[in-house]
N, C-alpha and C positions, 0 to 999 in steps of 0.2 A: 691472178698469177703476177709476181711483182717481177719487174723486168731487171736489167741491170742498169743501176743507178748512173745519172750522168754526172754527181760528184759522189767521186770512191770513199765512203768512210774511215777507210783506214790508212789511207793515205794522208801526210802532211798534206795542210792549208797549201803552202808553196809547191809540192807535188801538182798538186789540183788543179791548182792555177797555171802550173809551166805544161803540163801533160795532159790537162783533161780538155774539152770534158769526154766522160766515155759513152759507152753503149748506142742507143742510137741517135741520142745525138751528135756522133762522130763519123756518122754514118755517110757522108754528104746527098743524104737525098731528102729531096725537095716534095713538102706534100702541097699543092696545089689548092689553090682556095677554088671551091665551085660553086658557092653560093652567092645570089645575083644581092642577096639584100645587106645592108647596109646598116653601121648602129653608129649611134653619134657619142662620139666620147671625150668629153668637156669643148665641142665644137672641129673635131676632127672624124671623119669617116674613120671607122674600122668596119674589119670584115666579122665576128663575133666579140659579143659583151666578155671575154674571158683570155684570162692570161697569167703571170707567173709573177708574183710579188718580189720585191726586192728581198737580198738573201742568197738564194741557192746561184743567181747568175753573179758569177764573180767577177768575170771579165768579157769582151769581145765575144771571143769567140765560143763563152754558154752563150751567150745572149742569140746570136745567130744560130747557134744547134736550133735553141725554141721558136724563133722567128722563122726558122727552117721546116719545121714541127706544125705550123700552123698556130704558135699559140700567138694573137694577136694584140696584146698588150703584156710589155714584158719590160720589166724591169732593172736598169744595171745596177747592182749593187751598191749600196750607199756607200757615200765619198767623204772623203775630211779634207781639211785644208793641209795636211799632213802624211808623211808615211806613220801608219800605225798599224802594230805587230797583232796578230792571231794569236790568243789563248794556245796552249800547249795541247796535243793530244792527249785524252780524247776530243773531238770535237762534233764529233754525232754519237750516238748510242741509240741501241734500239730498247724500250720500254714495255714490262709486262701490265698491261693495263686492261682490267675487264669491263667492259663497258664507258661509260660517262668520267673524264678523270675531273672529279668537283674539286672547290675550293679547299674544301675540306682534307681530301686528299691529297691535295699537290701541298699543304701542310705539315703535312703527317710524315709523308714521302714516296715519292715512285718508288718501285723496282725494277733494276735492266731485266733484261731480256735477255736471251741465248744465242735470240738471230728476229730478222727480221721478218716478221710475219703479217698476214692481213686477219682483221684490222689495224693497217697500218699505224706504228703510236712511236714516234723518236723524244729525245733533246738534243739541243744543238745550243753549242755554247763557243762562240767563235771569237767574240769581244768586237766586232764588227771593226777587223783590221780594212784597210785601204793604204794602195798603193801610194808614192809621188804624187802630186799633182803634174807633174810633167808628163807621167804615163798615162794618167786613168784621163785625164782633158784628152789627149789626141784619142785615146782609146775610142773613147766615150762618142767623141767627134764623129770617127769613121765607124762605131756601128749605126746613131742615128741613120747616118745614109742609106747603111746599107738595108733599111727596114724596107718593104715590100707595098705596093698598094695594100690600103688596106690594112696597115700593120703599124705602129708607135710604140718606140723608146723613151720608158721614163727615166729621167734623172733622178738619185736620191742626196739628200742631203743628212747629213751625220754632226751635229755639234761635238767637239772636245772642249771637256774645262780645262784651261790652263792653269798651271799649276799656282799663277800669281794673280792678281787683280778680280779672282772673285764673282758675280755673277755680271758684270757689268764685259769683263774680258771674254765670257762662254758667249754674249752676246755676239761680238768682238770678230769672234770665233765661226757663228755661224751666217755674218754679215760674208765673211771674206769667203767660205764653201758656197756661198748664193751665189756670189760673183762667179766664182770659179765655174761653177755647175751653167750656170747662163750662160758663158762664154764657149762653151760647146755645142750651142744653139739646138738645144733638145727642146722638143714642145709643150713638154708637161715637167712639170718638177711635186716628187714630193718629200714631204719633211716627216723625219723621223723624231717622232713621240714619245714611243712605246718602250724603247729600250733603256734599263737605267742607265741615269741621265750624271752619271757618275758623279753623285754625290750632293748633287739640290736638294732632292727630297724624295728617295724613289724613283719614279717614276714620273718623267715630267709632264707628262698627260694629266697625270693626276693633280700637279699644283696648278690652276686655273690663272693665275696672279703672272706666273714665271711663263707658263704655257703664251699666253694672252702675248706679255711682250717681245718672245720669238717670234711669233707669225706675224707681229706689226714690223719689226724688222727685216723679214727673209720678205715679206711681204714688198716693201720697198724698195730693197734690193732689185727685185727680178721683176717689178714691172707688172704689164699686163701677161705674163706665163701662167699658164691655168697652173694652180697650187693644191695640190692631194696633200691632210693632213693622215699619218697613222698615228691610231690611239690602241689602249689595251682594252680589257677587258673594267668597267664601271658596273661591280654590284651591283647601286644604287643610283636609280632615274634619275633623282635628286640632282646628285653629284654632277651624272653627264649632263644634265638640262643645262646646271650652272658654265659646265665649261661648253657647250654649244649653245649656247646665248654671249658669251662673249667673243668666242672666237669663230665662231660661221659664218659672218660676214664675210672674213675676209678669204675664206677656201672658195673652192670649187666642189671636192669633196672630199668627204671623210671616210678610209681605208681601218673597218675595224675587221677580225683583232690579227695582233701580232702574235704573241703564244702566252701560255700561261705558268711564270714561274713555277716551281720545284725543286723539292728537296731530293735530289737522285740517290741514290741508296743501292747497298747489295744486299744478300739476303741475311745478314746478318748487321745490317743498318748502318751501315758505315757510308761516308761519300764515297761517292765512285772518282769523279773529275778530281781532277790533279792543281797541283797552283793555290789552292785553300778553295777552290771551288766547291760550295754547300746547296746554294741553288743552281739551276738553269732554265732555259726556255722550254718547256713542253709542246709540241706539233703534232700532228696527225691528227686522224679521226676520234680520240676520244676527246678534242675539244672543240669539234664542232656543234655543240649543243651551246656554247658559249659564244662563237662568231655567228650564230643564228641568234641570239637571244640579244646582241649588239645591234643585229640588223635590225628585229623588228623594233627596238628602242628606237634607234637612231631615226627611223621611218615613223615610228609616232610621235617622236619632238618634229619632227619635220612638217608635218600636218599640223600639229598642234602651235608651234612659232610662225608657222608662215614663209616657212623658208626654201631653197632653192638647190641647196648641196648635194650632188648626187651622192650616193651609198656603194662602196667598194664591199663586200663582202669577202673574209678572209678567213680561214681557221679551218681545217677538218674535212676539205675538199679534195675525197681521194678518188670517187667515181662521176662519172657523168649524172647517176641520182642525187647525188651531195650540191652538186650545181644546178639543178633547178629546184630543189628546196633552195636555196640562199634567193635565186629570183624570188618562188614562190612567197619567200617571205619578206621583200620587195628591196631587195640590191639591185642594183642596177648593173651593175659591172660583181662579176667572182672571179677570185684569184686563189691560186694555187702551188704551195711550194714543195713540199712533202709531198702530196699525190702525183704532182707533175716529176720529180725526180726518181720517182719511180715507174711512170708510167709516160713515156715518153709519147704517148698518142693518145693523153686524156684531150687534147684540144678537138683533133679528130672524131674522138666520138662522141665528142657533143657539139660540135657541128654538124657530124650526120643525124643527131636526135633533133639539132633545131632545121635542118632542110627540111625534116620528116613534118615536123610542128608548123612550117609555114606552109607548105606543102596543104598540109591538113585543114589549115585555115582561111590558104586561100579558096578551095576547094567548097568549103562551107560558108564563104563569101559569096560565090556564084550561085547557089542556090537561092 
């Protein structure tokens, strides 16, 4: 039963933002952490490995709804050095998708939906706007604080290419959002990858070369701040081997996936999204077979190089069973943004699944 969402789809971006967020996360009630154990996350206690990827928390006060919620690692939405404008509506849509949406697929083209239904399956195509830096720096500032034992805000970072000087200026670019993002004294910062990288080459994850000199950059910038890279989705082991051989050094961890492009379509194939918009980002449960299929990659380069990066599991996480297959298939930390916006007490009930599971083993320790 999908609850009412805490960003309204059919409301403008700036609606959302000045008004939301809704449902129960506007609720002002506070769920309580009860569980006595502890997980360590890039050298910080939390109260559970699980929380809400950057994205659906646009400002302050979503961040606090979920920090409110119980969800314990949450994200503020990625920042620029810049005000930059939100894609026109639409900006969510719901997707008719049967089962697994493959490459293949998201090729060929979605089709919306009617309404939204489970299994839950959207796009979202926002262009990753941000406020001022005048706004989102105090903003940003006073939700760290306001995080709870047991609870951390991450900072995101967003590179913009400018319009002059080329890739040496996008560097430029995401030197000055480090700074900026540091100076709020958040504890973890991560860098966005995954989203086209308007106009390098795709996706900047993908170029190994360009990828490589962002994180040596942002990397200097901010010091010793534990650093989360987000990547997409890498067909081919080959590919990711080469770009986590040169850039895993210098992470903490690596947060896959972010969504999987699409062609969105009505039923008579047309684009739906406005603006010349052809693709978008696809979410929800039919690409969880793809942030599972990241994890257990990333987890056998990991064995396999000898290395130390913890694994964010991301994609397709709409129930409490979606979250321990992403453990099971050895993430260390899942995150959730589509399931959590609908389900405003997914953190809830897989907190009460893991009291049940420690419970269980401490029980079978005494024996």
């Amino acid at each position: 039963m999908l609850s009412t969402p805490f960003y309204d789809p059919e409301k403008t971006y700036e609606e959302n933002f000045e008004k939301g967020p809704y449902g129960a996360f506007s609720d002002g009630e506070v769920i309580e952490n009860n569980s006595k154990k502890e997980y360590d996350f890039l050298g910080f206690k939390v109260n559970s490995p699980f929380g809400i990827p950057s994205g659906p928390l646009i400002n302050g006060k979503y961040v606090k709804g979920a920090l409110d919620k119980g969800f314990d690692i949450v994200e503020y939405k990625d920042t620029r050095s810049h005000k930059h404008p939100c894609n026109p509506l639409p900006n969510i849509v719901p997707l008719e998708v049967d089962g697994d949406m493959t490459l293949e697929m998201a090729s060929i083209g979605v089709k919306i939906a009617k309404s939204y239904k489970e299994p839950l399956s959207i796009t979202n195509s926002f262009g990753i706007p941000s406020m001022d830096p005048n706004f989102w720096q105090s903003d940003l500032r006073d939700t760290v604080a306001y995080a709870k034992d047991g609870q951390i805000v991450v900072g995101g970072i967003q590179g913009t290419l400018q319009e002059h000087g080329g890739f040496e200026a996008y560097l430029e670019d995401f030197i000055l959002t480090a700074k900026l993002v540091k100076e709020t004294d958040v504890k973890v910062i991560e860098l966005n990858l995954s989203c086209p990288n308007e106009g390098i080459n795709n996706l900047l994850c993908f170029d190994v070369d360009h990828s490589t000199k962002v994180i040596e950059v942002v990397r200097k910038e901010i010091g010793d701040i534990p650093l989360i890279i987000k990547i997409s989705y890498f067909p081919e082991i080959e590919h990711l081997e080469k770009f986590v051989v040169s850039v895993a050094p210098m992470v903490q961890a690596i947060a896959a996936i972010n969504t999987i492009p699409s062609k969105i379509i009505d039923d008579e194939g047309n684009p739906v999204l406005t603006g010349g918009r052809v693709t978008s980002g696809t979410c929800g449960a039919p690409i969880k077979w793809a942030g599972l299929d990241m994890t257990k990659k990333l987890k056998e380069l990991r064995e396999k190089l000898n290395m130390s990066y913890k694994i964010i599991g991301v994609g397709g996480v709409t129930t409490a069973d979606d979250f321990f297959e992403y453990m099971d298939a050895g993430a260390d930390f899942v995150m959730s943004g589509t399931g959590s916006m609908w389900n405003p007490y997914l953190a809830k009930e897989i907190k009460s699944r893991l009291s049940i599971e420690d419970s269980r083993q401490r029980s079978e320790e005494k024996l």
